[in-house]
C-alpha positions in Angstrom: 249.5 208.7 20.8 247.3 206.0 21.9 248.3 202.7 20.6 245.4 200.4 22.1 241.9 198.6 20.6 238.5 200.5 21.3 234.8 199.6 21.7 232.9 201.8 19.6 229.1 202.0 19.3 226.3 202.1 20.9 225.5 199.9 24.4 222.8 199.3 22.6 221.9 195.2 22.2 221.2 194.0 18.7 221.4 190.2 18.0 223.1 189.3 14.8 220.1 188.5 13.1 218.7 192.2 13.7 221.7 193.3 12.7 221.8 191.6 9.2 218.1 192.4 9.0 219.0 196.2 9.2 222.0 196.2 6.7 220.0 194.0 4.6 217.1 196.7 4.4 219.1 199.8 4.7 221.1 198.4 1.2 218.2 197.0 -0.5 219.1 193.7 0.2 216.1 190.7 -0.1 216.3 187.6 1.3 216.9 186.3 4.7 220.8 186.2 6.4 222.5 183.2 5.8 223.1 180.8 8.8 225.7 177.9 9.7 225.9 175.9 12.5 227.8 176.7 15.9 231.5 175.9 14.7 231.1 175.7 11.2 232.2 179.3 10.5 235.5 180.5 11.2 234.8 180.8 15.3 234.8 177.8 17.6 231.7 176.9 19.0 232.4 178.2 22.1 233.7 181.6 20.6 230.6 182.5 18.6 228.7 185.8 19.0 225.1 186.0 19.4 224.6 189.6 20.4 226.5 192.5 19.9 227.0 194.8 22.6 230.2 196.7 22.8 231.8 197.8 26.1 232.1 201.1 25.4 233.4 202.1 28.8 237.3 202.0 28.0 236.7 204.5 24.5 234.8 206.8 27.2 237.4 206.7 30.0 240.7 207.0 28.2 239.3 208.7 24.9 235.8 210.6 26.2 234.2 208.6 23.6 230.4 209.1 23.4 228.7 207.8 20.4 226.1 210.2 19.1 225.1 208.6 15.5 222.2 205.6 15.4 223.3 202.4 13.5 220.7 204.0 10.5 222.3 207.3 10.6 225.7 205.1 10.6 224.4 203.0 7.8 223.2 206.3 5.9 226.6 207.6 6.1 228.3 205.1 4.7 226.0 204.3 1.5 228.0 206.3 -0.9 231.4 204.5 0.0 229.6 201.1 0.0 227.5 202.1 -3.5 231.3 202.9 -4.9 232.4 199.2 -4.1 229.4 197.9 -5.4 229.9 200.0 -8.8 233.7 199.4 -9.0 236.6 202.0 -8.2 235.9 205.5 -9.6 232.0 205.5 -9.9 231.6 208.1 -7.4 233.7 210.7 -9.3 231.8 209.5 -12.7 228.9 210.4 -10.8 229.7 213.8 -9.3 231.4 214.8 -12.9 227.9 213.4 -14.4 230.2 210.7 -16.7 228.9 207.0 -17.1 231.6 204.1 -16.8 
């Protein structure tokens, strides 16, 4: 097997605050994302991320990693896990079976 950490992803560059923005929207989220200052959060100052944009180039070489899915299809994908946590455990099955909580 292959026991090593992967960039996955796009190369595509998104700040943060694009980011937010789109998970904020995609999940019906209002508001604007919350901000500290450089060092307040758990990262040092000179650790912080501004943009993310994943070196893909390891996943492709060792696992032939290509990423095919958009960060909207991505985000489309994994509404019904992130409606269940919202909900509380089981309320995907209530709502297959047609059962309220």
């Amino acid at each position: 097997g292959v026991d090593q950490c992967f960039n996955v992803g796009s190369r595509d560059t998104l700040t943060l605050r694009e980011l937010a923005l789109t998970v904020m929207r995609h999940f019906g989220l209002e508001g604007e994302p919350a901000y500290r200052r450089l060092g307040e959060g758990i990262r040092s100052a000179a650790r912080e991320i501004h943009a993310r944009v994943p070196d893909t180039s390891k996943a492709r070489a060792v696992l032939g990693f290509e990423s095919h899915v958009t960060l909207d299809q991505g985000l489309k994908r994994c509404s019904p896990a992130v409606e269940e946590c919202r909900e509380g455990p089981g309320a995907m099955g209530r709502r297959l079976h047609g059962r309220s909580a």
